[in-house]
GUVODREN-124179 format. One line per 5 residues: number of its first residue (from 0); their letters; for each residue x, y, z of N, C-alpha, C, O. Coordinates in steps of 0.02 Angstrom, whole numbers, plus 50000, padded with zeros to 5 digits. Example, Ala and Ser with C-alpha at 12.3 -4.5 7.8 and 13.67 -1.06 7.14 Angstrom:
! GUVODREN-124179
0> as> 50660/49716/50390/50615/49775/50390/50660/49835/50390/50712/49834/50423  50642/49888/50354/50684/49947/50357/50645/50002/50394/50670/50057/50402
***
This chain:
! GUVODREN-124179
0> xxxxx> 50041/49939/50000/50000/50000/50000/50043/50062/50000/50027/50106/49960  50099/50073/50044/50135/50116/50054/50182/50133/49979/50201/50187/49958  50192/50073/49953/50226/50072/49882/50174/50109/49825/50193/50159/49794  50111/50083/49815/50082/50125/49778/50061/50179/49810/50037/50206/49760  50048/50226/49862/50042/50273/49865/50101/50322/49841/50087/50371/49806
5> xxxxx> 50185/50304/49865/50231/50327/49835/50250/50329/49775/50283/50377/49756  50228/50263/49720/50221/50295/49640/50190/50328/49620/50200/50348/49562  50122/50357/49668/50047/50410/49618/50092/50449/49643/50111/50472/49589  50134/50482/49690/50151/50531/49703/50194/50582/49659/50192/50642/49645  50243/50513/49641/50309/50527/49596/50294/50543/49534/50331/50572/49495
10> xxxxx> 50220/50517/49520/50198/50531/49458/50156/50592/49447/50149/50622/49394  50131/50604/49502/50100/50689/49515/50147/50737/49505/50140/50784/49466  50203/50725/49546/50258/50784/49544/50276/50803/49483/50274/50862/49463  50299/50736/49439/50337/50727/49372/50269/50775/49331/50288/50817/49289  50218/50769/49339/50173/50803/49294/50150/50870/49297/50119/50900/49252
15> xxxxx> 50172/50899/49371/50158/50971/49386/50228/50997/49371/50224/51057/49358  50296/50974/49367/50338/51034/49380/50345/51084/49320/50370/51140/49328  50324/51063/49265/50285/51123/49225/50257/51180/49230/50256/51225/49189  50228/51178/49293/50186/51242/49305/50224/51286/49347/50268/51265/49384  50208/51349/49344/50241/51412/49392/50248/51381/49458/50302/51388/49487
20> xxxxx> 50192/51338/49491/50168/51358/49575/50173/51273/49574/50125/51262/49536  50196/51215/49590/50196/51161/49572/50183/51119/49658/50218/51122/49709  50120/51081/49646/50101/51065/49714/50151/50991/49695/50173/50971/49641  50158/50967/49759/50207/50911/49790/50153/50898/49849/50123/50935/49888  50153/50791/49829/50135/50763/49896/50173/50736/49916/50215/50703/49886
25> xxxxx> 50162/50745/50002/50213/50716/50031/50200/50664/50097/50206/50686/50154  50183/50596/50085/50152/50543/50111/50199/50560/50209/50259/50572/50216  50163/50556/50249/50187/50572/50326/50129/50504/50349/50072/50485/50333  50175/50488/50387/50128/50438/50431/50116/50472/50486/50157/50509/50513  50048/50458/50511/49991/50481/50550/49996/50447/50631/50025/50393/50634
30> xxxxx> 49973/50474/50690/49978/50440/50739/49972/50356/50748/50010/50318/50778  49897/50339/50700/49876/50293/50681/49895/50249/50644/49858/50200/50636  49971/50253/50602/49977/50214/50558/49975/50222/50499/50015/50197/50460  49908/50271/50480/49893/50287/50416/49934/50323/50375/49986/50345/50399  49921/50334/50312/49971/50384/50264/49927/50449/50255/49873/50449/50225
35> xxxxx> 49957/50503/50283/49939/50563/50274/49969/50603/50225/50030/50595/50226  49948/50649/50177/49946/50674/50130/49950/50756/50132/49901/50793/50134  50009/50774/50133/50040/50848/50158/50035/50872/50074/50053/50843/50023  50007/50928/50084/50026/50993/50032/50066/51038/50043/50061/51077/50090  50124/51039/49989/50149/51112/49994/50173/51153/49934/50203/51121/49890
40> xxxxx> 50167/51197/49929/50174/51228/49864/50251/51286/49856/50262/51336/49891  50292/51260/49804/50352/51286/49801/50344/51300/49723/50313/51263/49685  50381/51365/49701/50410/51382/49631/50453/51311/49619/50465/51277/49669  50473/51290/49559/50517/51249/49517/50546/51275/49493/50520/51315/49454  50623/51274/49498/50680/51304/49467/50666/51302/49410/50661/51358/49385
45> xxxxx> 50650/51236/49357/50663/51239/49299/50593/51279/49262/50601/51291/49202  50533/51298/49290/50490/51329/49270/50480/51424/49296/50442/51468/49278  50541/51421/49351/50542/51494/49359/50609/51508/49289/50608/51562/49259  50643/51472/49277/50682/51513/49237/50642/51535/49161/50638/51591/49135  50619/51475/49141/50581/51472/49084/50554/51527/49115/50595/51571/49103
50> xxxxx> 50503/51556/49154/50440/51597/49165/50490/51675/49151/50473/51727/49123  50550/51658/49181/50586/51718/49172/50617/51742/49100/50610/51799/49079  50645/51702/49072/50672/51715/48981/50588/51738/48944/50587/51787/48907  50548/51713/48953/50484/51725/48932/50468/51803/48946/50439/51842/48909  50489/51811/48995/50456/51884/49020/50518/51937/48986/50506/51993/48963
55> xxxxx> 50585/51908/48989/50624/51973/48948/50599/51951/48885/50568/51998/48860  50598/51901/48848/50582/51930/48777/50540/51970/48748/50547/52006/48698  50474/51956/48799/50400/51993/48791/50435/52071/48813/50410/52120/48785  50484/52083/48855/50490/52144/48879/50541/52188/48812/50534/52248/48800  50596/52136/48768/50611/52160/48739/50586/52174/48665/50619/52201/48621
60> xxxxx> 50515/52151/48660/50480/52144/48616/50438/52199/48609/50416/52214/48553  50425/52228/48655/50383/52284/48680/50392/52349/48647/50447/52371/48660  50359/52384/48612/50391/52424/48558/50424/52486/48603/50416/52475/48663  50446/52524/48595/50478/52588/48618/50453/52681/48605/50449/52710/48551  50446/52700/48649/50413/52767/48629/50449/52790/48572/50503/52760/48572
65> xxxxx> 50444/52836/48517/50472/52875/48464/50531/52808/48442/50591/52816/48449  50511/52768/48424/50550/52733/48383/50534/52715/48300/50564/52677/48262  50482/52753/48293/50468/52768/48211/50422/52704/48204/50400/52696/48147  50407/52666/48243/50352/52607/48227/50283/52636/48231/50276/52681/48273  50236/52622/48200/50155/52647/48191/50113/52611/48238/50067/52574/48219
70> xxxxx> 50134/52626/48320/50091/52587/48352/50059/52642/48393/50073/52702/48394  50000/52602/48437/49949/52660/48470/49981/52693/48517/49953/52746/48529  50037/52683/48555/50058/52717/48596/50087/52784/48586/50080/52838/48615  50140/52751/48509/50170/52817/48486/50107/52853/48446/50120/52913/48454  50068/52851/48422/49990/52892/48400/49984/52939/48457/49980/53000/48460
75> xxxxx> 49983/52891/48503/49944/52915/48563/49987/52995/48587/49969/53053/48592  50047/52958/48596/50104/53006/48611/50096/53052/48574/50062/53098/48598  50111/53059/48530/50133/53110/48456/50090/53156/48476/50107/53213/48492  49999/53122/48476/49953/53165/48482/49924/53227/48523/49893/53280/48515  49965/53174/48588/49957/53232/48668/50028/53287/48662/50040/53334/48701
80> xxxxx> 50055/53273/48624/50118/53330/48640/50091/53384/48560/50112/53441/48549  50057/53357/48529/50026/53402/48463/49991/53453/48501/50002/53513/48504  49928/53403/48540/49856/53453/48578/49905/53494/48628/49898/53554/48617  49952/53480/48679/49999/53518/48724/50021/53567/48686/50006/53622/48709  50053/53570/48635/50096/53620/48592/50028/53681/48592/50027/53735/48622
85> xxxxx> 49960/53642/48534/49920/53681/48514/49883/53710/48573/49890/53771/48572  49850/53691/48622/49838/53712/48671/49885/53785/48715/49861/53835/48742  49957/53763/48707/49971/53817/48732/49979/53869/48708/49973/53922/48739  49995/53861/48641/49984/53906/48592/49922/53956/48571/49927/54005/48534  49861/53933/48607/49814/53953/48604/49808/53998/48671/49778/54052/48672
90> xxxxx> 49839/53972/48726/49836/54024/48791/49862/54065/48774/49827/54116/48770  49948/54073/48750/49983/54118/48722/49949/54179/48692/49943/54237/48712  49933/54150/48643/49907/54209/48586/49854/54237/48626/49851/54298/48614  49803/54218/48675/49752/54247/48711/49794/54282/48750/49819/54331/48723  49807/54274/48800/49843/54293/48849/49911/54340/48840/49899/54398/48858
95> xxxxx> 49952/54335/48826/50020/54347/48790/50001/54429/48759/49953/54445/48724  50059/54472/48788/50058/54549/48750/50098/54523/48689/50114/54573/48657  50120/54471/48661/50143/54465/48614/50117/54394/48569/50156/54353/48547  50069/54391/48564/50038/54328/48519/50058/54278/48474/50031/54225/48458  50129/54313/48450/50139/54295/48384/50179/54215/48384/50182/54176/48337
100> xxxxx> 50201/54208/48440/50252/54149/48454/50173/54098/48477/50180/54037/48472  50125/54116/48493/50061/54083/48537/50035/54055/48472/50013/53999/48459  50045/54118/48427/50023/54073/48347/50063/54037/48309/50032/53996/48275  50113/54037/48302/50149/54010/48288/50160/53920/48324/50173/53873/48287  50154/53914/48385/50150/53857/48411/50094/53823/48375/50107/53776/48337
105> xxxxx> 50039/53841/48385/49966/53821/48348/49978/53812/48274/49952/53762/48251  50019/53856/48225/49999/53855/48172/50055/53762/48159/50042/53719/48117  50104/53760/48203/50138/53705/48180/50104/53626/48224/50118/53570/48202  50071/53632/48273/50021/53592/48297/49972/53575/48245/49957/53518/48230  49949/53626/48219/49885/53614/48171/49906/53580/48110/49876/53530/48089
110> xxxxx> 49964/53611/48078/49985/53568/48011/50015/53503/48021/50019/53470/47970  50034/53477/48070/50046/53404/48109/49984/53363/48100/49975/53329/48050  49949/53366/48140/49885/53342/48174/49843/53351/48122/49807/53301/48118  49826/53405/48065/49776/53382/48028/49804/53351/47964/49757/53332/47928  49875/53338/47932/49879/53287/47889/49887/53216/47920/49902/53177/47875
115> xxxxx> 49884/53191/47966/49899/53135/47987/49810/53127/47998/49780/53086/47964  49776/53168/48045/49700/53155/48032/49656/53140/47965/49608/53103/47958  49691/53182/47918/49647/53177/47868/49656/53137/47808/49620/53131/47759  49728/53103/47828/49748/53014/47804/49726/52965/47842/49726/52906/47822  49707/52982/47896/49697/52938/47932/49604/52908/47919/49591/52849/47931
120> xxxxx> 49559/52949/47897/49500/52948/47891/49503/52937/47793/49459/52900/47769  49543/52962/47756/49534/52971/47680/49573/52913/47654/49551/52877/47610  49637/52903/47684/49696/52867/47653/49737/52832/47706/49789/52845/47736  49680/52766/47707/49708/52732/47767/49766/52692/47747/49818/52686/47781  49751/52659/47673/49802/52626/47656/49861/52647/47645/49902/52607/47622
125> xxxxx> 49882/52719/47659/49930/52740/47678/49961/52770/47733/50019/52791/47737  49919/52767/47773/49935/52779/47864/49982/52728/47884/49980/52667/47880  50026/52773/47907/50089/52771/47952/50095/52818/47999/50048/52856/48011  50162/52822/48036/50186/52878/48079/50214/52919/48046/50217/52974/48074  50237/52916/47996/50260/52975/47917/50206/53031/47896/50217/53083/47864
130> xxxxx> 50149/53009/47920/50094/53052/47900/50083/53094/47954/50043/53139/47941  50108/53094/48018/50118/53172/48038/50172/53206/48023/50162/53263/48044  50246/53203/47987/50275/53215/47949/50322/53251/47987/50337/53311/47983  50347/53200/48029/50407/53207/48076/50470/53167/48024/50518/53192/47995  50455/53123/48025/50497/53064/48012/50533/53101/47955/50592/53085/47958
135> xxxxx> 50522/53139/47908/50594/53152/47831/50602/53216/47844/50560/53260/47857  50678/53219/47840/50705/53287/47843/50699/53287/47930/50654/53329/47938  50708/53276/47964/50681/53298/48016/50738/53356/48071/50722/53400/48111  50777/53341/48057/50855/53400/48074/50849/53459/48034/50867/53511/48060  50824/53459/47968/50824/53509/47933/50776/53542/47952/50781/53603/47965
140> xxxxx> 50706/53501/47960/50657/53544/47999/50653/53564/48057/50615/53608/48076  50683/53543/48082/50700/53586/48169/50735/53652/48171/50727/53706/48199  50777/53625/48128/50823/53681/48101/50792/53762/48082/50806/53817/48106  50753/53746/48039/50700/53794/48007/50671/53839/48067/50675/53898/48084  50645/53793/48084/50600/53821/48137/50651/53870/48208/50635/53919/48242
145> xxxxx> 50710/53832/48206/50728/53858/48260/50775/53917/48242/50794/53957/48283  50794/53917/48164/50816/53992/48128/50759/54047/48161/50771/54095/48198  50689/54023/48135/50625/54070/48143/50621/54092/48234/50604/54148/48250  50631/54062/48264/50629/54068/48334/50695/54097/48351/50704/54114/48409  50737/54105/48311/50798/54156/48350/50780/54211/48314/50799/54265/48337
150> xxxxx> 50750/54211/48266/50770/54276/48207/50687/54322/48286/50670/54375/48311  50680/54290/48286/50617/54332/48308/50621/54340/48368/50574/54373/48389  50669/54320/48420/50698/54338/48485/50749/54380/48476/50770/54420/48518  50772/54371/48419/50837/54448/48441/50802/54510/48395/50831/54564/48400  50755/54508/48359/50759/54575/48340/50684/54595/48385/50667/54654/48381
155> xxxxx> 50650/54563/48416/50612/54560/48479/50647/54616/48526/50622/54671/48540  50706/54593/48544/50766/54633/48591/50773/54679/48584/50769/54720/48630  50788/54693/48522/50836/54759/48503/50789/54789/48460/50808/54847/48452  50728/54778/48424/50683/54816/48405/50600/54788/48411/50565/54748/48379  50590/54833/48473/50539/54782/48505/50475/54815/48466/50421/54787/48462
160> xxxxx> 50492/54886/48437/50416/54902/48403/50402/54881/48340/50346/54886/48315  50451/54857/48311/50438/54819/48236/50396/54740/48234/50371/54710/48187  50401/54723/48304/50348/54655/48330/50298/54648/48361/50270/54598/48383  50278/54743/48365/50200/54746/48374/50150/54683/48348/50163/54640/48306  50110/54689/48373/50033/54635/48342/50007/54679/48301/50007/54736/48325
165> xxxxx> 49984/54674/48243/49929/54723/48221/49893/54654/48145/49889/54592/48143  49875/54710/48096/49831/54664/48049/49886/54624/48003/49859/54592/47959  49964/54620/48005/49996/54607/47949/49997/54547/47985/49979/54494/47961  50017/54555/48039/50010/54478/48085/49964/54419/48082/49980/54360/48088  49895/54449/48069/49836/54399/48070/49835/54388/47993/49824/54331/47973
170> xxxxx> 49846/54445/47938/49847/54416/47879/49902/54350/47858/49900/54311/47811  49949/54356/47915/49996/54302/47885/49960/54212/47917/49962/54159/47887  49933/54226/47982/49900/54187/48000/49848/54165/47946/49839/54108/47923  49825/54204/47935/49771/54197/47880/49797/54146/47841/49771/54091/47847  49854/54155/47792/49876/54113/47738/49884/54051/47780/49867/53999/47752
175> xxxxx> 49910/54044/47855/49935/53982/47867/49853/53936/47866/49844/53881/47838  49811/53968/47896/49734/53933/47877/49720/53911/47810/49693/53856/47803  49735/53949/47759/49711/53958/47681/49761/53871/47665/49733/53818/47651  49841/53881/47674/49887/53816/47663/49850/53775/47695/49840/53727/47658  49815/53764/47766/49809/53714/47787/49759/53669/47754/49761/53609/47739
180> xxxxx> 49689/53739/47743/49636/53705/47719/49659/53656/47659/49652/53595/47654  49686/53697/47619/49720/53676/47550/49748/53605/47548/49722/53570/47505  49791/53580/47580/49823/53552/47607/49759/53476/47638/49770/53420/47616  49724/53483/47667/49657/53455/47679/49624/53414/47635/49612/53354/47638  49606/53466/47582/49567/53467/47526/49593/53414/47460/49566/53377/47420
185> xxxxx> 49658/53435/47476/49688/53386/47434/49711/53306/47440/49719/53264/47396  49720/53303/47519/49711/53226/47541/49621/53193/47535/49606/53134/47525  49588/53231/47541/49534/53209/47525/49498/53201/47471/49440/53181/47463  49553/53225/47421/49527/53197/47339/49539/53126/47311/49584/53088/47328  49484/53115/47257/49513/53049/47247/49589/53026/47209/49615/52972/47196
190> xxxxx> 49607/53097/47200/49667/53096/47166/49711/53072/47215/49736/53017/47206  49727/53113/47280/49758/53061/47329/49755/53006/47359/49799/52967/47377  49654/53005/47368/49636/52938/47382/49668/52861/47332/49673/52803/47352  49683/52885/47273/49703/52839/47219/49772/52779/47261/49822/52792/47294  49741/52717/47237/49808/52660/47274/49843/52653/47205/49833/52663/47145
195> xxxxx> 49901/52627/47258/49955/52604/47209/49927/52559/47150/49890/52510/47155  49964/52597/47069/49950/52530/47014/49880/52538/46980/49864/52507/46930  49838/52587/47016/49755/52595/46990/49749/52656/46952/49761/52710/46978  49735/52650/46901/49722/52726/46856/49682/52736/46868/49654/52685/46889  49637/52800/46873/49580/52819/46888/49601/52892/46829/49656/52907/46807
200> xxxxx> 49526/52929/46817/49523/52977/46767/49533/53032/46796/49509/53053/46848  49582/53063/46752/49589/53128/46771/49587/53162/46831/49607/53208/46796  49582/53186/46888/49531/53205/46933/49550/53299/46912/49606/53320/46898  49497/53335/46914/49480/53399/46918/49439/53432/46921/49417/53474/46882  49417/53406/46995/49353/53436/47016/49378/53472/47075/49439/53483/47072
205> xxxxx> 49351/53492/47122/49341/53513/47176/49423/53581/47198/49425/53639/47179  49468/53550/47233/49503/53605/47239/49560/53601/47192/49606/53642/47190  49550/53529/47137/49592/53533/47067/49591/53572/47017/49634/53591/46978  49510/53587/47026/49483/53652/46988/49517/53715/46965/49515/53744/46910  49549/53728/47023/49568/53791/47034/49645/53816/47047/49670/53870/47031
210> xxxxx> 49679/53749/47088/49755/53739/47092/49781/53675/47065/49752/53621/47072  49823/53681/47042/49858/53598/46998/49878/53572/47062/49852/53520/47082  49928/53607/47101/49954/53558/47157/49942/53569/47215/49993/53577/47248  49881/53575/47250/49849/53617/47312/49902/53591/47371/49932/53625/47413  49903/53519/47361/49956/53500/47420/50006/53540/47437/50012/53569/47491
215> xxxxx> 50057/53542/47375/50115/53589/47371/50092/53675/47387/50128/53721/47404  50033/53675/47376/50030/53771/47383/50023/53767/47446/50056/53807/47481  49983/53721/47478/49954/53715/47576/50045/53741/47583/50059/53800/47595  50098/53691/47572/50157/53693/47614/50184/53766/47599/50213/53801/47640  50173/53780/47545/50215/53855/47533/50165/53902/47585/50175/53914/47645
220> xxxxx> 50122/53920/47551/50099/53978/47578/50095/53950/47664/50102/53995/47706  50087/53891/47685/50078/53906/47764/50146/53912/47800/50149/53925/47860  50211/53900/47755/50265/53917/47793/50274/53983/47776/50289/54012/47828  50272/54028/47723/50258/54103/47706/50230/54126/47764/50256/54166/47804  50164/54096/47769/50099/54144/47818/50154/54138/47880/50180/54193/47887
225> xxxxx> 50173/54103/47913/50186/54071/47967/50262/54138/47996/50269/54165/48051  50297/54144/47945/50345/54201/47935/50322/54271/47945/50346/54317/47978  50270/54266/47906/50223/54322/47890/50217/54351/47972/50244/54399/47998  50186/54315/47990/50121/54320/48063/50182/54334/48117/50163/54358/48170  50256/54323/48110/50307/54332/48160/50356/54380/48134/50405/54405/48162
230> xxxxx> 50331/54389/48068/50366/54481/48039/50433/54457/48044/50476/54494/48067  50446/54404/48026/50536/54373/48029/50545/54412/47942/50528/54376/47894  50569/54480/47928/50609/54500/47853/50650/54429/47836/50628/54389/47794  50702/54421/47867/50758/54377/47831/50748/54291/47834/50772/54250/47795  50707/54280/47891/50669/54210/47861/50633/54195/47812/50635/54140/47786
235> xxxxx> 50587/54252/47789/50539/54237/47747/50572/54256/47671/50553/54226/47621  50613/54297/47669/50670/54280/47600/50710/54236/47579/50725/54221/47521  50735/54208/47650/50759/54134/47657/50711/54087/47614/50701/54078/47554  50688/54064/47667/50610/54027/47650/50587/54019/47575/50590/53967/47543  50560/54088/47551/50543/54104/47448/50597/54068/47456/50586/54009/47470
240> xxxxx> 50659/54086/47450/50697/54076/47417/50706/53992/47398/50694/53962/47345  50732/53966/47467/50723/53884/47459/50658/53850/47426/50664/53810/47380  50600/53865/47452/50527/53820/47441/50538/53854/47366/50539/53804/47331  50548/53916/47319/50540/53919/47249/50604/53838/47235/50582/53788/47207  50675/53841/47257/50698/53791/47243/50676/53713/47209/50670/53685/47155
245> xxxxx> 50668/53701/47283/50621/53642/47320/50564/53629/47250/50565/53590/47202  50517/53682/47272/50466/53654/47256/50427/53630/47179/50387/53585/47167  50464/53689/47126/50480/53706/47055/50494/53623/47029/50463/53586/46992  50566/53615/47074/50575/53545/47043/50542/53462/47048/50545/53410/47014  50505/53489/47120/50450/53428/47113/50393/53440/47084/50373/53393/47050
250> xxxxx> 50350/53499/47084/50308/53485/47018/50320/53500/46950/50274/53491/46910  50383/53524/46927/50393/53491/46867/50409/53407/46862/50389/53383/46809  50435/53369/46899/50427/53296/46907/50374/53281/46917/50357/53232/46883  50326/53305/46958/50262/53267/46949/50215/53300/46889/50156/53281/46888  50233/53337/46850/50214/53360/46793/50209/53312/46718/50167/53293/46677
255> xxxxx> 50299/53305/46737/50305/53246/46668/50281/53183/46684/50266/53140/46643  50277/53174/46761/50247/53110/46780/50176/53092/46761/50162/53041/46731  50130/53138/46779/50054/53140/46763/50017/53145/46682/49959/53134/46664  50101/53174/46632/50087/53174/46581/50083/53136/46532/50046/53137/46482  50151/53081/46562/50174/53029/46534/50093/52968/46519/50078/52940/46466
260> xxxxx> 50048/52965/46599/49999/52929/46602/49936/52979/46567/49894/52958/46527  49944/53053/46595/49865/53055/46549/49882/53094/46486/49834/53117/46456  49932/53103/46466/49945/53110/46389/49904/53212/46384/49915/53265/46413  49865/53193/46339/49844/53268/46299/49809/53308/46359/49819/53367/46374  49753/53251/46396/49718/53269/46438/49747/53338/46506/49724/53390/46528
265> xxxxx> 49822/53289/46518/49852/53317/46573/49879/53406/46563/49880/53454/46601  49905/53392/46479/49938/53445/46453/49884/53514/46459/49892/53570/46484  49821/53478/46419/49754/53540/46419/49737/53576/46517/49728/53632/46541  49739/53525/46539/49731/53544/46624/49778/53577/46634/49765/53623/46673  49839/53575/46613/49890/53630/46648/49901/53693/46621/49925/53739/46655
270> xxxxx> 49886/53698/46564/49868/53766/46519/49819/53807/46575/49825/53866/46591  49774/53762/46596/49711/53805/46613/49732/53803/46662/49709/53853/46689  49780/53764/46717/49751/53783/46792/49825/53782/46809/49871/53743/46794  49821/53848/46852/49892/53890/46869/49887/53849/46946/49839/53819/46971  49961/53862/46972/49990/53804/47031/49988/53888/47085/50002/53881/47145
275> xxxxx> 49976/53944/47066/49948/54010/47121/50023/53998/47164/50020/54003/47225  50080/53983/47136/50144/54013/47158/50199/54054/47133/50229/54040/47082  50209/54092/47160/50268/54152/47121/50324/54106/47088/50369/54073/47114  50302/54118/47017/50366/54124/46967/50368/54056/46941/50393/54038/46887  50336/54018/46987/50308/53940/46952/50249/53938/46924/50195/53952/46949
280> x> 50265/53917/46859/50190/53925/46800/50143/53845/46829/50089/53830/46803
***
């Protein structure tokens, strides 16, 4: 009797030490004679280690804040430091005897946050973390920005009445609204909606009507406006100067590109519809 109670045992053990928490019986004889049946519960070396390599891989598996992967956290992230930026930017400009930096925060919150929104609802099959439009160039664009933020702290200093607020300020704001909408309008055509490999006709309706490359005008004029609204002189000559560069040579590439596929069609559309940027036909 005592013999088979000690093989179910050996054979219990052998079948739990698999588990995290692994019960063990342990046969004790009783005042009486009898075989008494003790529980006790111990970790298993060979199932705490396993439990442990398991847990770093899952830990090193775990994606990482701002590591350029398209997951909800970094969304998440991106998003609350967008609304933080824009938000304060909005106290600023309320609050603030000097608005223009309050708009300026907002106007670069807003052009973030609404192309990544408005791929995100129009052009899913192209949603990434690229579509708030951190990820290319991204030194160069800091850069930019942080030319614009010195140019407008030192002559702030030394000529503080030339950075009055008045209407030239809100007109430049203005344009950065006009780029954004623009900018909008054009992810939500089916021209952008279009997937890889699918021809679709022509598109020239809505804000094609009127601008050949609305996308490209959103970026000019809202980095113009954006200059504009902070009265930076030597950024915003900067600025023409590069985006005429820049920009000339990508829609003439996407010029011969669109022509190559719609032939006569494309040629007659561009006669008629001007790209509404200086010195680029």
């Amino acid at each position: 009797m005592d013999s088979d109670s000690s093989s179910t045992d050996t054979e219990e053990f052998e079948a739990q030490r698999r588990i995290d928490q692994r019960i063990t019986f342990r046969p004790r004889p009783s005042s009486n004679g009898s075989s008494r049946i003790q529980i006790s519960s111990r970790p298993s070396s060979i199932d705490s280690r396993a439990t442990g390599s398991l847990l770093r891989q899952q830990q090193q598996q775990q994606p990482v804040l701002f590591d350029g992967s398209h997951t909800p956290r970094n969304i998440a992230a991106i998003s609350f430091l967008l609304g933080l930026g824009g938000g304060i930017g909005v106290a600023a400009a309320w609050l603030s005897s000097t608005p223009q930096m309050g708009l300026f925060l907002l106007a670069v919150a807003l052009f973030h946050f609404a192309d990544y929104l408005a791929t995100s609802i129009y052009q899913v099959h192209k949603l990434n973390l690229e579509a708030y439009l951190f990820m290319n160039n991204q030194h160069c664009y800091e850069g930019y920005h942080a030319i614009a933020w010195l140019e407008f702290a030192i002559e702030y200093y030394h000529f503080p009445s030339l950075k009055r607020i008045g209407l030239l300020n809100y007109m430049g704001f203005g344009l950065v609204v006009i780029g954004l909408s623009c900018r909008v309008l054009a992810i939500m055509s089916p021209r952008y909606q279009n997937t890889k490999g699918a021809q679709r006709p022509l598109d020239t309706n809505g804000i094609y009507s009127m601008i050949r490359h609305p996308y490209l005008f959103g970026l000019y004029w809202w980095t113009i406006g954006i200059q504009i609204t902070l009265l930076n002189p030597i950024c915003l000559a900067i600025f023409v100067f590069m985006l005429h560069d820049t920009l000339s040579r990508r829609i003439q590439l996407e010029d011969e590109t669109l022509q190559r596929l719609y032939h006569d069609a494309w040629i007659s559309y561009r006669a008629a519809t001007p790209t509404w940027l200086p010195f680029i036909p």
